[in-house]
ModelCIF file with pLDDT and N, C-alpha, C, O atoms, coordinates in Angstrom:
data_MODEL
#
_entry.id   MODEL 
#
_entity.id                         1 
_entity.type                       polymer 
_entity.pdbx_number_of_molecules   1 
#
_entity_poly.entity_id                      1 
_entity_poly.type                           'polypeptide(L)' 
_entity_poly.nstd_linkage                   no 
_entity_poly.nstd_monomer                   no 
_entity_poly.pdbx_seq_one_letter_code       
;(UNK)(UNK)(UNK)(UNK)(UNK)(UNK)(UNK)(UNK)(UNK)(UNK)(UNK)(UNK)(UNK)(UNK)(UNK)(UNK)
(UNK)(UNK)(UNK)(UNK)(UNK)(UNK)(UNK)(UNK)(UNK)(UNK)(UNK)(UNK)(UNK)(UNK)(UNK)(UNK)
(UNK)(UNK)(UNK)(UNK)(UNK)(UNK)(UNK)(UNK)(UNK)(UNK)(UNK)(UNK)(UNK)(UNK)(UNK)(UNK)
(UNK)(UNK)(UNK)(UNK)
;
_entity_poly.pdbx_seq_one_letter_code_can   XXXXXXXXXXXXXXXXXXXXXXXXXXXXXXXXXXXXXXXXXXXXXXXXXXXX 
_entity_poly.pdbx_strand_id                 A 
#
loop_
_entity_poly_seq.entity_id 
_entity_poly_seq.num 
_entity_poly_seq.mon_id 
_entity_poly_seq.hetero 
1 1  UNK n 
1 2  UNK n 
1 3  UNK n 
1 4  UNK n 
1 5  UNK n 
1 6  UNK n 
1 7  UNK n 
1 8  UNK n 
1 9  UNK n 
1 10 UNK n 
1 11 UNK n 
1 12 UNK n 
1 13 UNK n 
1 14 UNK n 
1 15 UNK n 
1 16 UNK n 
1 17 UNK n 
1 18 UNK n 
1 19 UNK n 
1 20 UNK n 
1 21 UNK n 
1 22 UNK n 
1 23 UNK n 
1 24 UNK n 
1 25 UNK n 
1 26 UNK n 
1 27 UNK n 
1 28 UNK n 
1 29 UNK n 
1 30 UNK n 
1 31 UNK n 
1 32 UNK n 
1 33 UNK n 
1 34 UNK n 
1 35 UNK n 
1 36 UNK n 
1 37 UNK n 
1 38 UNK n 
1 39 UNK n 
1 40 UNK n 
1 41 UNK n 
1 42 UNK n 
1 43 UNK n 
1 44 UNK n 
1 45 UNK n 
1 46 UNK n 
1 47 UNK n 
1 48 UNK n 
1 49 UNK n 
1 50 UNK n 
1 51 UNK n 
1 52 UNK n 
#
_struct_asym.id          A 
_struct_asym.entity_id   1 
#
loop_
_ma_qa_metric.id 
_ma_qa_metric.mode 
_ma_qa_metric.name 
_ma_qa_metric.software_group_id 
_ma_qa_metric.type 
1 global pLDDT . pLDDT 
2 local  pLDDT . pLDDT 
#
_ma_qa_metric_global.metric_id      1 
_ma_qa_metric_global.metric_value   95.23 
_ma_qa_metric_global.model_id       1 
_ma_qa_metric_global.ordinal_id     1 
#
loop_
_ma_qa_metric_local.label_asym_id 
_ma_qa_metric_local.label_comp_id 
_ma_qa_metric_local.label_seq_id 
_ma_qa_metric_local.metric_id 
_ma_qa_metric_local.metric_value 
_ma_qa_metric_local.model_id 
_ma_qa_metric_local.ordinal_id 
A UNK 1  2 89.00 1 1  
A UNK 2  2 89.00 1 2  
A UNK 3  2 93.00 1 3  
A UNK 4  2 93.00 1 4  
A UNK 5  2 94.00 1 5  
A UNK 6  2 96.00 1 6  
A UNK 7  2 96.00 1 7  
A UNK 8  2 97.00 1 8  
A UNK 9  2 97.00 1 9  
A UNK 10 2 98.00 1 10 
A UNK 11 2 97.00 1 11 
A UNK 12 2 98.00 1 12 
A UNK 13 2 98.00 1 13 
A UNK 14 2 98.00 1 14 
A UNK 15 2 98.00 1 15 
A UNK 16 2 98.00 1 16 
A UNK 17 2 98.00 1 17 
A UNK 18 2 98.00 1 18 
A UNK 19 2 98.00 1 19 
A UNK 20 2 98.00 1 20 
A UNK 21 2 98.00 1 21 
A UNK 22 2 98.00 1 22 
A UNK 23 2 98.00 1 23 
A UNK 24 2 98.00 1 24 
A UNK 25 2 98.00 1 25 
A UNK 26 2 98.00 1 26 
A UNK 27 2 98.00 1 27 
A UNK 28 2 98.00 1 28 
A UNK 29 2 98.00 1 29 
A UNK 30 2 97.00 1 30 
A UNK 31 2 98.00 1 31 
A UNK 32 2 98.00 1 32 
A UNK 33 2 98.00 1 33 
A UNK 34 2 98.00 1 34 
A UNK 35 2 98.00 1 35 
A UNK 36 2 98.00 1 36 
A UNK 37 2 97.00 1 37 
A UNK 38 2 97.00 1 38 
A UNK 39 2 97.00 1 39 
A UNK 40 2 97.00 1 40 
A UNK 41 2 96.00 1 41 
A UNK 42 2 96.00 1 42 
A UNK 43 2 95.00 1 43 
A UNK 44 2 94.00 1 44 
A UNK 45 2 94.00 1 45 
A UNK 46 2 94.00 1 46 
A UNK 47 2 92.00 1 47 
A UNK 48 2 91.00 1 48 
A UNK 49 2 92.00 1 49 
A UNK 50 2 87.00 1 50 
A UNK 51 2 79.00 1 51 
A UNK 52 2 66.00 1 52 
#
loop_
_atom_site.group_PDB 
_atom_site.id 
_atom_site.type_symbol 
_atom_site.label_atom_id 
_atom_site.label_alt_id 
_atom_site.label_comp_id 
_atom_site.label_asym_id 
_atom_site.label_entity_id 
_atom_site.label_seq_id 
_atom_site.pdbx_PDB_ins_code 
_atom_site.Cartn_x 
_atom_site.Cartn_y 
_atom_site.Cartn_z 
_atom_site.occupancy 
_atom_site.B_iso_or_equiv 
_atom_site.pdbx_formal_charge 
_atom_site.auth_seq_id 
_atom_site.auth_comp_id 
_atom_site.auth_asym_id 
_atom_site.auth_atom_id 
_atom_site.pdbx_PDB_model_num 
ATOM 1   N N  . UNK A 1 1  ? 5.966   36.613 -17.750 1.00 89.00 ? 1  UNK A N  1 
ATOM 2   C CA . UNK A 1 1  ? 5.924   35.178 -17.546 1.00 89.00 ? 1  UNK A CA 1 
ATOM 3   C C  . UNK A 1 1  ? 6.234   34.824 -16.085 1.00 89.00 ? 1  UNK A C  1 
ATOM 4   O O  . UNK A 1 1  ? 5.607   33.981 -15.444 1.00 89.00 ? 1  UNK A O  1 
ATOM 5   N N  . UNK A 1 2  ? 7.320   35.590 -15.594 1.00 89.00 ? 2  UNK A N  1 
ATOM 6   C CA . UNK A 1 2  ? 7.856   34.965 -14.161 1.00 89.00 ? 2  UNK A CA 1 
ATOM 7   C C  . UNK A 1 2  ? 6.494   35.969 -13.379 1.00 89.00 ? 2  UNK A C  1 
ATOM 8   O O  . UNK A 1 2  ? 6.493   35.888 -12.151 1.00 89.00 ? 2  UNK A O  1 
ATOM 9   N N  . UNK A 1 3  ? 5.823   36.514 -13.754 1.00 93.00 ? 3  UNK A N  1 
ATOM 10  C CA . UNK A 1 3  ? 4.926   37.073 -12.725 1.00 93.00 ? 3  UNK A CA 1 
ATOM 11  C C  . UNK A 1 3  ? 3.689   36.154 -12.347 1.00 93.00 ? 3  UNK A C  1 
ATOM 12  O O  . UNK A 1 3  ? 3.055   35.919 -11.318 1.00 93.00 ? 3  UNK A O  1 
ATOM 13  N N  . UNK A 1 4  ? 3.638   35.634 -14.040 1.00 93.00 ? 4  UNK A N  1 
ATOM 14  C CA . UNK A 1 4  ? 2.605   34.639 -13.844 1.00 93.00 ? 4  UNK A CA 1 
ATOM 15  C C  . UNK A 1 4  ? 2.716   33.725 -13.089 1.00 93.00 ? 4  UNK A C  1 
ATOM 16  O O  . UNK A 1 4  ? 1.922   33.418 -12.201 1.00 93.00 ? 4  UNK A O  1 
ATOM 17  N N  . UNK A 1 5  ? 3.750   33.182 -13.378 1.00 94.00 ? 5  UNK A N  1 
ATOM 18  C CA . UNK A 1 5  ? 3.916   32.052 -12.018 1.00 94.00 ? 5  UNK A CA 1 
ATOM 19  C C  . UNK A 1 5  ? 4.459   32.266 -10.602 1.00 94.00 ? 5  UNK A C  1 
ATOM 20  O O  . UNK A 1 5  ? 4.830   31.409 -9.799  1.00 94.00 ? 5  UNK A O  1 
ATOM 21  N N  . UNK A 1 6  ? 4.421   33.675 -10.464 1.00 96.00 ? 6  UNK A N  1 
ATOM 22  C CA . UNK A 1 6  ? 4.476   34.448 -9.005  1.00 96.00 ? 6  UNK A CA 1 
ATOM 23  C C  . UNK A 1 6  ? 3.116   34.213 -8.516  1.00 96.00 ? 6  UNK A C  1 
ATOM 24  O O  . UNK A 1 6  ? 3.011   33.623 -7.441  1.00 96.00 ? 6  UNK A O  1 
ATOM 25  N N  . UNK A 1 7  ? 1.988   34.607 -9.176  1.00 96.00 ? 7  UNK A N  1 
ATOM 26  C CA . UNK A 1 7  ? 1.409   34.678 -8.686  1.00 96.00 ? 7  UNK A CA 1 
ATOM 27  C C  . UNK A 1 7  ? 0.645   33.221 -8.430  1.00 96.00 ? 7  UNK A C  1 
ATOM 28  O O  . UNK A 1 7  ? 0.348   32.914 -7.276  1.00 96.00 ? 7  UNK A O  1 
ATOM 29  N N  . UNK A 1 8  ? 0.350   32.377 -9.482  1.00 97.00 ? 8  UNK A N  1 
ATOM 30  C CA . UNK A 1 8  ? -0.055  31.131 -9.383  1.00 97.00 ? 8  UNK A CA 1 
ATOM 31  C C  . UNK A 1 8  ? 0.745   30.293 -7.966  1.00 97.00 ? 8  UNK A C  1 
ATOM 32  O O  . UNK A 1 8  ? 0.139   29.535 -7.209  1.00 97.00 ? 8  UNK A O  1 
ATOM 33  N N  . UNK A 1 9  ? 2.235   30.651 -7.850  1.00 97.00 ? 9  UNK A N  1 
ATOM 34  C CA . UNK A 1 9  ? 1.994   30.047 -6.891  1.00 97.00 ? 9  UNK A CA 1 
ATOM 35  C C  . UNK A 1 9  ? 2.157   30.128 -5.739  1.00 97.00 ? 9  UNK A C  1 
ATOM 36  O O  . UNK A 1 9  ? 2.346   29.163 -5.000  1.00 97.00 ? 9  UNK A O  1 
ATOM 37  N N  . UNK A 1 10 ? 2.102   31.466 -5.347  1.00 98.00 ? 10 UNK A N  1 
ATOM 38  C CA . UNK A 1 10 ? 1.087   32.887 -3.607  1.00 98.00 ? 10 UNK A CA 1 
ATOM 39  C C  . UNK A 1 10 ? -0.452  32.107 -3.936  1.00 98.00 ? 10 UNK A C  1 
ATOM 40  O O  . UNK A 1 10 ? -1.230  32.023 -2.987  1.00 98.00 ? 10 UNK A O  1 
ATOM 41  N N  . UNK A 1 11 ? -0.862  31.560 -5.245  1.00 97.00 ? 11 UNK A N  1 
ATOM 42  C CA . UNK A 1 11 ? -2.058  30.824 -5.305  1.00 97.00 ? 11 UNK A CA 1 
ATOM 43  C C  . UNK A 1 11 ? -2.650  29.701 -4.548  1.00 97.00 ? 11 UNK A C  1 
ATOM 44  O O  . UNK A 1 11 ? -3.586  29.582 -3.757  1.00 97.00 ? 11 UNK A O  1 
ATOM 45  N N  . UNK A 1 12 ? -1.528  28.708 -5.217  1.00 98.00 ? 12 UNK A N  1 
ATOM 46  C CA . UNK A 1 12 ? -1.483  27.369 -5.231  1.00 98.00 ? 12 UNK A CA 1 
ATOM 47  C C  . UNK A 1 12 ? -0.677  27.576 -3.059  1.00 98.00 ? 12 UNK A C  1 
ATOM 48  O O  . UNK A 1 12 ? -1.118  26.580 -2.487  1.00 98.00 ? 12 UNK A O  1 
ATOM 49  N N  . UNK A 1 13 ? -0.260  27.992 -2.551  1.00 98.00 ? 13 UNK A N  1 
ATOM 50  C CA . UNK A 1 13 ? 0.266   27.890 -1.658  1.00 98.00 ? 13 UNK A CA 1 
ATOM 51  C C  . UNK A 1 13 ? -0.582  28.583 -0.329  1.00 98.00 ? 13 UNK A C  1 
ATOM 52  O O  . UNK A 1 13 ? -0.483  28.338 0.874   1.00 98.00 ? 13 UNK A O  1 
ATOM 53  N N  . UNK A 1 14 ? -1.386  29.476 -1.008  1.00 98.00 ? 14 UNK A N  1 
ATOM 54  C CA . UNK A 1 14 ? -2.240  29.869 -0.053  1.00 98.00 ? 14 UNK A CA 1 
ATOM 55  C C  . UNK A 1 14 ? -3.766  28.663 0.083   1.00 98.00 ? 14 UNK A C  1 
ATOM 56  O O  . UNK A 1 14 ? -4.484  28.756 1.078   1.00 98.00 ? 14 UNK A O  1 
ATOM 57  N N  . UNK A 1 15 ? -3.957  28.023 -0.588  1.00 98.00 ? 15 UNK A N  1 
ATOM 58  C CA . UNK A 1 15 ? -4.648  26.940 -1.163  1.00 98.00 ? 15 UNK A CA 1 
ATOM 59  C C  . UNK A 1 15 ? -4.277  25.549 -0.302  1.00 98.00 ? 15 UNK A C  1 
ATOM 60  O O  . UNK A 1 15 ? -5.006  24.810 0.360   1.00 98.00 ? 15 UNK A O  1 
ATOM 61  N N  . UNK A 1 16 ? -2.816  25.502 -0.591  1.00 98.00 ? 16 UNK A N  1 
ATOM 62  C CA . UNK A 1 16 ? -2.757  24.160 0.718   1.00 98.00 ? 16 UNK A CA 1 
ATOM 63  C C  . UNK A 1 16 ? -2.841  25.213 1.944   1.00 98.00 ? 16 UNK A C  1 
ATOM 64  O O  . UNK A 1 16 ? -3.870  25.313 2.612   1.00 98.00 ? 16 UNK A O  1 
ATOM 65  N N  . UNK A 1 17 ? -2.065  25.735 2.112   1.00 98.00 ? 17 UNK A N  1 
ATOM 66  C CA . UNK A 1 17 ? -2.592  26.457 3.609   1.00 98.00 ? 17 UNK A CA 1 
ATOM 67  C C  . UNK A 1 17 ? -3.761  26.499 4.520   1.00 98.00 ? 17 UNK A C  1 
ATOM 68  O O  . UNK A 1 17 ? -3.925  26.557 5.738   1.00 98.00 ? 17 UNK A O  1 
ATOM 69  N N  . UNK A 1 18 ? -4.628  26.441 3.296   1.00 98.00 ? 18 UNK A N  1 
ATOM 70  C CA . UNK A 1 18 ? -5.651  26.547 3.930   1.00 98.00 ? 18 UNK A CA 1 
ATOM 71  C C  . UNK A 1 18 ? -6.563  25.314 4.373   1.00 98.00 ? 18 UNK A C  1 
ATOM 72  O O  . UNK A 1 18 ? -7.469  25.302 5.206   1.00 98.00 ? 18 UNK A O  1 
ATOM 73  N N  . UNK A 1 19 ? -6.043  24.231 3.544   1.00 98.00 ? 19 UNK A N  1 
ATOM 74  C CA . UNK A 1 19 ? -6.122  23.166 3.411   1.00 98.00 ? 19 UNK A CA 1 
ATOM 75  C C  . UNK A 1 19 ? -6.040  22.186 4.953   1.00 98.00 ? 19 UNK A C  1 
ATOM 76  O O  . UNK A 1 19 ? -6.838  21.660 5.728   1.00 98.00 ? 19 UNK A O  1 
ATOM 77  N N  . UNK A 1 20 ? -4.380  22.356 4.790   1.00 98.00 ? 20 UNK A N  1 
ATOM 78  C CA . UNK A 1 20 ? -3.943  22.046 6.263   1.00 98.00 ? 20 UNK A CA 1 
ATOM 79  C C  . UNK A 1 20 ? -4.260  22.491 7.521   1.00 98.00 ? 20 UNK A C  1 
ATOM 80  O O  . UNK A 1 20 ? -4.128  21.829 8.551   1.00 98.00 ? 20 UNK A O  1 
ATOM 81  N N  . UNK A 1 21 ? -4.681  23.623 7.439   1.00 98.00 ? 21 UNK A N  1 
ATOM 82  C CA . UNK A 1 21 ? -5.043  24.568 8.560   1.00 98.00 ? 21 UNK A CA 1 
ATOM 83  C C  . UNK A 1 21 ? -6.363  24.373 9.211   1.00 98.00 ? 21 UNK A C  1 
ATOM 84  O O  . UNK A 1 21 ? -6.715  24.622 10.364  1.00 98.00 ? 21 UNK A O  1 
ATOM 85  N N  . UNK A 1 22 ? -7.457  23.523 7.511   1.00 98.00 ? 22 UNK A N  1 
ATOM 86  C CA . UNK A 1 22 ? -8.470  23.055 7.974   1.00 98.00 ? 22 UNK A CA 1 
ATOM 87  C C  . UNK A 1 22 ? -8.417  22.081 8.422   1.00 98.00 ? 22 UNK A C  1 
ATOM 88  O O  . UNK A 1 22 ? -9.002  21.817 9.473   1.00 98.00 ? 22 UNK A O  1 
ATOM 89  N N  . UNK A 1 23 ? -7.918  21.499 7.969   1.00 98.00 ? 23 UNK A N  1 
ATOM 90  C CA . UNK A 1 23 ? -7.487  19.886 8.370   1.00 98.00 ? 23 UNK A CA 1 
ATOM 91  C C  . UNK A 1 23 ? -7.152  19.553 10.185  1.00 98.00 ? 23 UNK A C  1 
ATOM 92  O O  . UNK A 1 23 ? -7.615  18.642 10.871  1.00 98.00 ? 23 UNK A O  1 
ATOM 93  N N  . UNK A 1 24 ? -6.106  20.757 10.623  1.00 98.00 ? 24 UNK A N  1 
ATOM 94  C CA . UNK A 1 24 ? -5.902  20.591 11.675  1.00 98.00 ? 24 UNK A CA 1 
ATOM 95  C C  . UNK A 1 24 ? -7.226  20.384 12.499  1.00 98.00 ? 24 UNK A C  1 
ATOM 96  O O  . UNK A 1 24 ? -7.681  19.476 13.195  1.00 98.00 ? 24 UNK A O  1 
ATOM 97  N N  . UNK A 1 25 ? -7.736  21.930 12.016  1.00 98.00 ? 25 UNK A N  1 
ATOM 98  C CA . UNK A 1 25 ? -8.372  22.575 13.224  1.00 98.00 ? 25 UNK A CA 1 
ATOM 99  C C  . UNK A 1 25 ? -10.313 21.064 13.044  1.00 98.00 ? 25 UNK A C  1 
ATOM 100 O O  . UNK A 1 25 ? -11.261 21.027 13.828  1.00 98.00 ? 25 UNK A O  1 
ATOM 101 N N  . UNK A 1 26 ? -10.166 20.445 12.146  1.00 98.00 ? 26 UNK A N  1 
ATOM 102 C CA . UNK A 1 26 ? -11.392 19.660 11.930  1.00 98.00 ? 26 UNK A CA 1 
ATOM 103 C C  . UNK A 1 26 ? -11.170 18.403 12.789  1.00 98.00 ? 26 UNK A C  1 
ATOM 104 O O  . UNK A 1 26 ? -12.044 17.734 13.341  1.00 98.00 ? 26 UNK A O  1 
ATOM 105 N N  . UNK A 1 27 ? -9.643  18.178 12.803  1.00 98.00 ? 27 UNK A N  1 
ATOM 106 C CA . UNK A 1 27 ? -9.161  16.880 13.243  1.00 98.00 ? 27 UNK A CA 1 
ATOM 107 C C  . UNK A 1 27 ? -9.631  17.469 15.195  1.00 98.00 ? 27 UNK A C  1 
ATOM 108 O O  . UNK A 1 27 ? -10.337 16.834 15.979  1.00 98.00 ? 27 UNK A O  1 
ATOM 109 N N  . UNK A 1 28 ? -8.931  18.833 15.452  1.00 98.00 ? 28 UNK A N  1 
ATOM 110 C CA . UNK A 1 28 ? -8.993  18.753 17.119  1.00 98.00 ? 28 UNK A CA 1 
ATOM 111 C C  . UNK A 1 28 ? -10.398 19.286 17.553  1.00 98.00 ? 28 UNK A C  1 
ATOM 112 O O  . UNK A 1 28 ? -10.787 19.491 18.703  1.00 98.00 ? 28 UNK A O  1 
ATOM 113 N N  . UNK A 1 29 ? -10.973 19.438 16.552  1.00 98.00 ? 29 UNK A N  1 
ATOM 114 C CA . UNK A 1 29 ? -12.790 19.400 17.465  1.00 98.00 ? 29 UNK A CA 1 
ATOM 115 C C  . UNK A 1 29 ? -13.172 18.041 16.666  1.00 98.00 ? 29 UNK A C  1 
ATOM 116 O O  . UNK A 1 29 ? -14.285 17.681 17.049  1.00 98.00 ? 29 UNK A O  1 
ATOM 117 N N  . UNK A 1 30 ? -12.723 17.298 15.846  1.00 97.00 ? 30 UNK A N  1 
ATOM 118 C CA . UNK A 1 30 ? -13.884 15.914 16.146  1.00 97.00 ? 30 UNK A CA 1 
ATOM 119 C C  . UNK A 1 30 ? -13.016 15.005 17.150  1.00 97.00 ? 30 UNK A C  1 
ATOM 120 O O  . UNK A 1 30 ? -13.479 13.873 17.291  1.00 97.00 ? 30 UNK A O  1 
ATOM 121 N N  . UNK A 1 31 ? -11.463 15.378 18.111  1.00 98.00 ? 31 UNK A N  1 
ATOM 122 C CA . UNK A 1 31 ? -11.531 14.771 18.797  1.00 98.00 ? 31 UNK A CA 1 
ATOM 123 C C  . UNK A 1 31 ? -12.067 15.085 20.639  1.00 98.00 ? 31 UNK A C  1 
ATOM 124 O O  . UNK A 1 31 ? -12.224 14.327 21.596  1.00 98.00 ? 31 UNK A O  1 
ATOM 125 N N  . UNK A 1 32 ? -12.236 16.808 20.423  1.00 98.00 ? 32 UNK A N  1 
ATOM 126 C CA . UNK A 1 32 ? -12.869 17.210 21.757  1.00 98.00 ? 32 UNK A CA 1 
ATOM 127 C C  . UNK A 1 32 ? -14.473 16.904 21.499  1.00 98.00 ? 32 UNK A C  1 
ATOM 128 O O  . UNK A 1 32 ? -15.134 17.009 22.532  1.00 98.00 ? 32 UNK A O  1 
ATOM 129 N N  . UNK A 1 33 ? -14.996 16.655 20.675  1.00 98.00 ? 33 UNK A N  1 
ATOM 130 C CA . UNK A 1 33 ? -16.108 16.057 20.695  1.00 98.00 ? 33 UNK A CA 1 
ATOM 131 C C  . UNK A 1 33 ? -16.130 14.819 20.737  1.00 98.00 ? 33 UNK A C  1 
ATOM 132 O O  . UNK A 1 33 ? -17.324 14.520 20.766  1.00 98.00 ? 33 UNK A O  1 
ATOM 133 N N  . UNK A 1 34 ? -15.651 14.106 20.754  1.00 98.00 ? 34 UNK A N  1 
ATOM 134 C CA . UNK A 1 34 ? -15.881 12.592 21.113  1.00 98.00 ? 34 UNK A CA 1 
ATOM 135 C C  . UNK A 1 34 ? -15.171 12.358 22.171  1.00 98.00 ? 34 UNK A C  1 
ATOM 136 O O  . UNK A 1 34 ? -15.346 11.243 22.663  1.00 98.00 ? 34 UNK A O  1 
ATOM 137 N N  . UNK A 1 35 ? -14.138 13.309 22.881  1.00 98.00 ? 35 UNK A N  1 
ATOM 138 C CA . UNK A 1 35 ? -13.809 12.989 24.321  1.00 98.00 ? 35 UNK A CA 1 
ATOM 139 C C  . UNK A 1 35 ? -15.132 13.383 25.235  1.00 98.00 ? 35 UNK A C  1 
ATOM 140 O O  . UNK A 1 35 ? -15.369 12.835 26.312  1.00 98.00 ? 35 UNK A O  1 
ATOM 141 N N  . UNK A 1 36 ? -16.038 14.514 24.590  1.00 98.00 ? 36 UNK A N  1 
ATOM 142 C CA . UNK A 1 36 ? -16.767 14.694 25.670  1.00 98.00 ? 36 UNK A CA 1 
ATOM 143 C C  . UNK A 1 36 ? -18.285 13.921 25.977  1.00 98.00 ? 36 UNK A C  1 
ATOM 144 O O  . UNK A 1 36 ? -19.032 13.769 26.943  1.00 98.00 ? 36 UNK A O  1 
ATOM 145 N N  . UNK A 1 37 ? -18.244 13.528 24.487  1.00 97.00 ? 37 UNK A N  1 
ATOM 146 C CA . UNK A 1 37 ? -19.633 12.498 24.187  1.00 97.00 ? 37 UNK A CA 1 
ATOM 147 C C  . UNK A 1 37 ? -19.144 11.310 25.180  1.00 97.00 ? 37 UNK A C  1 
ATOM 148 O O  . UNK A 1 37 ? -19.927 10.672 25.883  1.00 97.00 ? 37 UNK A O  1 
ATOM 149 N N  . UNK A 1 38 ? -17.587 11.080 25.136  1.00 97.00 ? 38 UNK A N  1 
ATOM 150 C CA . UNK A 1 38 ? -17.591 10.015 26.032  1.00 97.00 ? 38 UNK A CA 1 
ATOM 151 C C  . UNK A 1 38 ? -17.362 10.136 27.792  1.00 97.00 ? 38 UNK A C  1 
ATOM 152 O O  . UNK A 1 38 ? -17.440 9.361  28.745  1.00 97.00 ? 38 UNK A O  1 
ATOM 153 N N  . UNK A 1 39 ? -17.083 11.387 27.609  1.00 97.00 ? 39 UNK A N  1 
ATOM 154 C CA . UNK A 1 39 ? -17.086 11.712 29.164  1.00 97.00 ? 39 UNK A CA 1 
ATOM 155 C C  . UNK A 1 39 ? -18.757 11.805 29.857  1.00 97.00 ? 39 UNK A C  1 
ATOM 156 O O  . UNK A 1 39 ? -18.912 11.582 31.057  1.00 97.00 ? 39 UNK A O  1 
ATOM 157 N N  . UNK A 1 40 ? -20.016 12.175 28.901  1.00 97.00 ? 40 UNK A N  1 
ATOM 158 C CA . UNK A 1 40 ? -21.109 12.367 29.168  1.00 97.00 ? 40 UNK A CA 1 
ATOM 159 C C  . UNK A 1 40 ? -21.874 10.757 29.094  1.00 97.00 ? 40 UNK A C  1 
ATOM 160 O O  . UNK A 1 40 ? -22.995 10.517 29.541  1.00 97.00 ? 40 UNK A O  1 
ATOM 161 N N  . UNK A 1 41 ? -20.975 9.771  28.426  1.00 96.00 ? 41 UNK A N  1 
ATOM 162 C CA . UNK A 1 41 ? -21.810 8.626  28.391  1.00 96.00 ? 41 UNK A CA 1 
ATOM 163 C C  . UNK A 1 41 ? -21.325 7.986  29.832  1.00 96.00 ? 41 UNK A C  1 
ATOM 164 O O  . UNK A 1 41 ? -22.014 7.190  30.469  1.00 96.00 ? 41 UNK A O  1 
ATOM 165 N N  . UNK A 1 42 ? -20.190 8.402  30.191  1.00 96.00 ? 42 UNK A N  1 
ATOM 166 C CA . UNK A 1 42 ? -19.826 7.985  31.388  1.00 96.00 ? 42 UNK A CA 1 
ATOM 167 C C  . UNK A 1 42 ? -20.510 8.016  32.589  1.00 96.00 ? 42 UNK A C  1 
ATOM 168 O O  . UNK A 1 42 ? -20.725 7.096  33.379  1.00 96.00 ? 42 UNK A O  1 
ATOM 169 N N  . UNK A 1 43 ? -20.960 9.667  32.652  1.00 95.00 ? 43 UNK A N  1 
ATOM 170 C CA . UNK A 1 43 ? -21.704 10.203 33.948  1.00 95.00 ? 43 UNK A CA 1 
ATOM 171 C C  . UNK A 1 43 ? -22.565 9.508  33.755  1.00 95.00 ? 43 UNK A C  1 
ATOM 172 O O  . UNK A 1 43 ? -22.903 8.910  34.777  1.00 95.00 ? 43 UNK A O  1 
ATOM 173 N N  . UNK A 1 44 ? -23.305 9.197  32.622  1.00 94.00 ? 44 UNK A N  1 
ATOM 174 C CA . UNK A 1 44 ? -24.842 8.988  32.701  1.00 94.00 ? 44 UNK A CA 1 
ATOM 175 C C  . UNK A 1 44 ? -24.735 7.269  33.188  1.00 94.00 ? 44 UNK A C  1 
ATOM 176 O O  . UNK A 1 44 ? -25.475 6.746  34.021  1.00 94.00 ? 44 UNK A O  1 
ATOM 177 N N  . UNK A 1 45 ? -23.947 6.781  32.653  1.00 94.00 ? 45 UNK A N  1 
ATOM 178 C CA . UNK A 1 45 ? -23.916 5.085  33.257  1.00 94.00 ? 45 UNK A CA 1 
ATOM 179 C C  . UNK A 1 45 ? -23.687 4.893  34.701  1.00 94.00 ? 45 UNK A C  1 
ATOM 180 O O  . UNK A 1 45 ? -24.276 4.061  35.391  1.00 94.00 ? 45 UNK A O  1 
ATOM 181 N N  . UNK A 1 46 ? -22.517 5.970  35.232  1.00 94.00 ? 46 UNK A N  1 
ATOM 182 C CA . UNK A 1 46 ? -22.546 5.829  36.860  1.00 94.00 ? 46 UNK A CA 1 
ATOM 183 C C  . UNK A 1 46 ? -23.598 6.749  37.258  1.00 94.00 ? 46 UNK A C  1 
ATOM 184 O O  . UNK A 1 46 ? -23.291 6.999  38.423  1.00 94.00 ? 46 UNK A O  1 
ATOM 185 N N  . UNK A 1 47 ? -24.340 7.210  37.071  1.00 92.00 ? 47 UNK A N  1 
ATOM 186 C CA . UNK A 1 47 ? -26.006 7.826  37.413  1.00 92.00 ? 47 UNK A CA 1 
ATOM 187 C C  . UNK A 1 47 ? -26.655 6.773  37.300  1.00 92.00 ? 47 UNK A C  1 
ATOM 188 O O  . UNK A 1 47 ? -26.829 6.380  38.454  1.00 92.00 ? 47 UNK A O  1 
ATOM 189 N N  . UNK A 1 48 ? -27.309 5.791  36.313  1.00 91.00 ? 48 UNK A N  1 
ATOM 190 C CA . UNK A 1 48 ? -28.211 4.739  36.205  1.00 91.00 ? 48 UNK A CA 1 
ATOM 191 C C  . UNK A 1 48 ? -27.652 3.394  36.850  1.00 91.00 ? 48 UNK A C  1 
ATOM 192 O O  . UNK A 1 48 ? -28.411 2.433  36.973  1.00 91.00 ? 48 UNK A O  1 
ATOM 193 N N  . UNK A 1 49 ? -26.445 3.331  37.225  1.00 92.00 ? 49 UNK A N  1 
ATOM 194 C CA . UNK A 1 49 ? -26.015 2.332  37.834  1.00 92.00 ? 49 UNK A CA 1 
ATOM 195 C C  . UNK A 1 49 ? -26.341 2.353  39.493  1.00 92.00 ? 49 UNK A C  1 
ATOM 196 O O  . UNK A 1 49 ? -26.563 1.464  40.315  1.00 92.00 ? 49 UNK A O  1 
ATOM 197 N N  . UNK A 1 50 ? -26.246 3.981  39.570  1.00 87.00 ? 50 UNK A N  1 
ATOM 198 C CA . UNK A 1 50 ? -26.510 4.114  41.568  1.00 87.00 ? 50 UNK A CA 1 
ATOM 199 C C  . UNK A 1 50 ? -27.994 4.790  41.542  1.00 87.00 ? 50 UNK A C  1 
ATOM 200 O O  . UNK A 1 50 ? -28.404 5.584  42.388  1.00 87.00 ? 50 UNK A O  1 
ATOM 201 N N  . UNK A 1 51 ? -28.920 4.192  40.091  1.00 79.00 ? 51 UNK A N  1 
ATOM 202 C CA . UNK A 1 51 ? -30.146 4.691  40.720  1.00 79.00 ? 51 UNK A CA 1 
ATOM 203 C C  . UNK A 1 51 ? -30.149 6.235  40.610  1.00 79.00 ? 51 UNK A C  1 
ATOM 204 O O  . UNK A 1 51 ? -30.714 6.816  41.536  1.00 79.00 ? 51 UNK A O  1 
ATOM 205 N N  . UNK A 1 52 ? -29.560 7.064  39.538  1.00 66.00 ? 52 UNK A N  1 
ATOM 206 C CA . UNK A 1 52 ? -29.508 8.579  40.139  1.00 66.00 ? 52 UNK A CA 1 
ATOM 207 C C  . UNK A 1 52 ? -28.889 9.089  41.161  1.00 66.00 ? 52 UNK A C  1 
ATOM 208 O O  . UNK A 1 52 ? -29.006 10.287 41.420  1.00 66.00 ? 52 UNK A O  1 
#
């Protein structure tokens, strides 16, 4: 009995782990992608503003 719920929860714990871990790593590339979408909308406005 106590094994069973040894293992269920090395289960249940490797499960959020992985969870969070995605979570992080989803959160800091959709924000280096939208720092750089906005760093590229930047260049391109001071490019069309001086004519290229």
């Amino acid at each position: 009995m106590i094994q069973k719920f040894r293992r269920l929860f090395i289960a249940i714990s490797t499960c959020a782990l992985f969870v969070v871990l995605l979570t992080i790593l989803g959160g800091m590339l959709g924000v280096s992608y939208y720092k750089a979408s906005q760093q590229v909308t930047n260049v391109l406005n001071v490019l069309a503003s001086h004519d290229g």
